[in-house]
N, C-alpha and C positions, 0 to 999 in steps of 0.2 A: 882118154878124154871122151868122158859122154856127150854121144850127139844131139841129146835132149838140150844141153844147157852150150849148147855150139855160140852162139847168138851172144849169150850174157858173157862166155869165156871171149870173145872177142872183145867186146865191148870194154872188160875188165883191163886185159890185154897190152890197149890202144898205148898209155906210156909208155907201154916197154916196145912198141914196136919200132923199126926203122923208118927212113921215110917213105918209099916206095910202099913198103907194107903196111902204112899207114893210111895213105895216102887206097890202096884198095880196101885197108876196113870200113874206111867213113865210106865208100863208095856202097858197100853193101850192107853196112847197118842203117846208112839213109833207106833203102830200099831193098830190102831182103827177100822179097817174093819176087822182084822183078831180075835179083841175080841167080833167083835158080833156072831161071827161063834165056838166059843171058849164054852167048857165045863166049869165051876166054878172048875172042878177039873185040868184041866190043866191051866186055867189063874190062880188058886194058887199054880201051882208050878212053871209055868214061873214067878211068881213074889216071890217065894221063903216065901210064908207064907201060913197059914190056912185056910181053906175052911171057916170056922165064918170070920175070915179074910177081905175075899170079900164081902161077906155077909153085915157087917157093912158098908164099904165102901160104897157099890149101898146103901142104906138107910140114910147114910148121905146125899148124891145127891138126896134124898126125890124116891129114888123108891123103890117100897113096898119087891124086893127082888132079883135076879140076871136075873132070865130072864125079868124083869121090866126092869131092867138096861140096858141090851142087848135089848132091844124095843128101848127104849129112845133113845140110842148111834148112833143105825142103823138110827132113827129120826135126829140124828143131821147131821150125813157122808152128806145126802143131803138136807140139810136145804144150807142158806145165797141164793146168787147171782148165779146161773148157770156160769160157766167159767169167777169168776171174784176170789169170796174167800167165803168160808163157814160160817165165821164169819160175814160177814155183810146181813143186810135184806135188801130186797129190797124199804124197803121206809124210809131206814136210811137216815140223814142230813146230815152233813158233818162234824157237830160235836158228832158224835155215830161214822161213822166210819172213822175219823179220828184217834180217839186213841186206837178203834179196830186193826187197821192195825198195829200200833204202839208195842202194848199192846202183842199182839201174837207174833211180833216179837222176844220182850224182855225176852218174856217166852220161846221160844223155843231157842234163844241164851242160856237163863240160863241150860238148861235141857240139851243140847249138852257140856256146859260146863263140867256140874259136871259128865257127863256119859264117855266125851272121854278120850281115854286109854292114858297114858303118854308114858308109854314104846315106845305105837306105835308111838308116831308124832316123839318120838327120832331117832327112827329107819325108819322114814320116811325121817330126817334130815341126818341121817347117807348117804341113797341111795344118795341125794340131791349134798351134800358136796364131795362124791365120782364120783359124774356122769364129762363123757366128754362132754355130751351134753346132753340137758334138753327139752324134746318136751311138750306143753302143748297143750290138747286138751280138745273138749266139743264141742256140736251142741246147738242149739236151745239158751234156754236160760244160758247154762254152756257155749255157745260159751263166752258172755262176761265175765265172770268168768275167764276164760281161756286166754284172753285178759288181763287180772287185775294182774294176775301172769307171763306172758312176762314182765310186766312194772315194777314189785320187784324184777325179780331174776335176768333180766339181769343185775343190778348193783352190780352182784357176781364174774362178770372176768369169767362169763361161759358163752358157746355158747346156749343160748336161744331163743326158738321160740315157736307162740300160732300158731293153726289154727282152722279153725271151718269149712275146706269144707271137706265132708268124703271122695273125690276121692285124694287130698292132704294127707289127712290124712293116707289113706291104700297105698298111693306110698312111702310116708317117713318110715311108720312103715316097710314093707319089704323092706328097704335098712338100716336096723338098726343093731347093732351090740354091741358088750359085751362093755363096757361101758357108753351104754345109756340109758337114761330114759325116758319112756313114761308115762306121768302122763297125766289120765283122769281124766276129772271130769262129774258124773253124779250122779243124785239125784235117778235118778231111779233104774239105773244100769239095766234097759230091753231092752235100743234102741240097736237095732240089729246091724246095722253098726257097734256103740260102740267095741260091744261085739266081732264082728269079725275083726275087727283090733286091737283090744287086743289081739289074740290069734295069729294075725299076727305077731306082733310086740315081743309078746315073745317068738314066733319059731324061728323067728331072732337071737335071745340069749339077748337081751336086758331086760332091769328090768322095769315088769309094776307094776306102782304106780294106784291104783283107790280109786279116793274123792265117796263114792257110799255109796248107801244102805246094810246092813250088809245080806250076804246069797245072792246078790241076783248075775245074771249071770255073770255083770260084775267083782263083786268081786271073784266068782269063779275060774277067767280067770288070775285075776292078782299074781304078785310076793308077791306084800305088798300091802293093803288094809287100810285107814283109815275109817272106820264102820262110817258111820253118820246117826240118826235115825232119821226124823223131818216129825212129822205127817201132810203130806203136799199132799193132792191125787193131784197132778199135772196131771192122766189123766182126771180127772172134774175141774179143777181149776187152774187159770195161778200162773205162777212160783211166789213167793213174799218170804218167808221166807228161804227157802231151799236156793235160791241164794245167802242171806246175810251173811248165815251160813258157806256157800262155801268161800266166800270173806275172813271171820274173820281167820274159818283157815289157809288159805293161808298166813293173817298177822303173825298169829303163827309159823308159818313153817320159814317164811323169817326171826322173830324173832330170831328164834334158828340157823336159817346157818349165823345170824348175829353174833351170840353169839360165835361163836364156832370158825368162822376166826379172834375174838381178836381184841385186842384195833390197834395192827398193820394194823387192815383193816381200821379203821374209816379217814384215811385222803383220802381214794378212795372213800367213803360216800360222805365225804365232797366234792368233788371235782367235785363230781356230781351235789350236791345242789347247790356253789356255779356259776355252770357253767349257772346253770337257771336265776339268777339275771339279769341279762341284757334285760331278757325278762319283768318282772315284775314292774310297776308302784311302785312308793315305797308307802310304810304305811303311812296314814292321820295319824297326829297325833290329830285331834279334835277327 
């Protein structure tokens, strides 16, 4: 088992694993840099099982024992492509990482699924469905993200708008006020701007919403936090999964303020789809 692709063969892995050894891969694919710096006595009780526990675990992945494991892992963090994705090598073809790219996606979609909180997207639907006005933000690569959800909610009969330039963004957030939402999104939750017009925006009296890393400043800052964990070092490697992940929820969320305004909203759905036909070539039927 090569120690370059340690990371992805876990990830791959996770069905066939048990629970216990489950239960320590999500612990270390959430955060992989922090389990190579990690005691075997605190990675088993962050992953809420026994120290044999882990033990098995690293020796399935064929190393001889936890600090083996912790070699390897730290071997893989900078193994693939410098600033492309960790996953792929560099004299991969295009049919290696093609389904590479594919492959980690699917995985880290699955692992975000089964870990996010329900209560919370409720309670994210709840601010959503309450707000007068809906701001959505994000730089870099959560700028389009943040794009992607201007273009769902505005078809909720609320005053919606994205931005992605941070002098924009800390003029709207200090002229905000009690029934507004600012929802961020960042994978990192460490860009600075971010974090200080969050803090803007909820001095204001408005409700911050952050799509972010769990713990981390941005989430500190905000009102309501949805936790997203997706082992993704975005400062060595461009954005690719963590975005998609961002998107999906976003689906979710629109899902549920869909659900919640009732069969009485859907002829304003409608009305929006149908206003597009005119644009559209119609369907080949060959």
């Amino acid at each position: 088992m090569h120690s370059q692709n340690l990371i992805n063969i876990i990830s791959d892995q996770l069905p066939n694993l048990n629970k216990s050894e489950s239960k320590v891969a999500r612990v270390i694919l959430a955060d992989p840099d922090s389990a190579t710096r990690s005691s075997i006595a605190a990675l088993a009780k962050a992953a809420e099982v026994s120290e044999p526990s882990v033990n098995r675990f690293c020796k399935r992945f064929n190393a001889a024992g936890f600090p083996d494991f912790k070699l390897k892992l730290a071997k893989a963090l900078v193994s693939g492509v410098r600033f492309v994705n960790r996953n792929v090598d560099p004299d991969d073809e295009v049919s290696s990482y093609t389904p590479k790219i594919f492959d980690g996606t699917i995985n880290n979609l699955a692992m975000v699924r089964d870990k996010i909180s329900h209560s919370r997207v409720n309670q994210v639907v709840d601010k959503l469905i309450q707000a007068k006005r809906i701001y959505f933000f994000g730089v870099g690569a959560s700028g389009s993200v943040a794009r992607d959800a201007e273009n769902k909610f505005f078809r909720f009969n609320l005053p919606v708008s994205f931005h992605d330039d941070v002098l924009m963004q800390r003029m709207l957030a200090s002229t905000g006020s009690t029934g507004d939402v600012f929802f961020f999104i960042s994978h990192t939750g460490r860009t600075k701007e971010v974090v200080e017009i969050a803090e803007i925006a909820r001095a204001s009296g408005s409700t911050v919403i952050g799509l972010t890393a769990p713990d981390s400043p941005l989430a500190q800052v905000s009102s309501v936090t949805l936790d997203v964990e997706v082992p993704e070092n975005t400062d060595e490697y461009m954005p690719m999964t963590s975005r998609i992940v961002h998107l999906v929820i976003l689906d979710v969320l629109a899902t549920g303020v869909t659900l919640r305004r009732g069969p009485d909203f859907l002829p304003h759905l409608e009305k929006i789809k149908n206003s597009l036909k005119p644009t559209r070539y119609p369907r080949s039927n060959s």
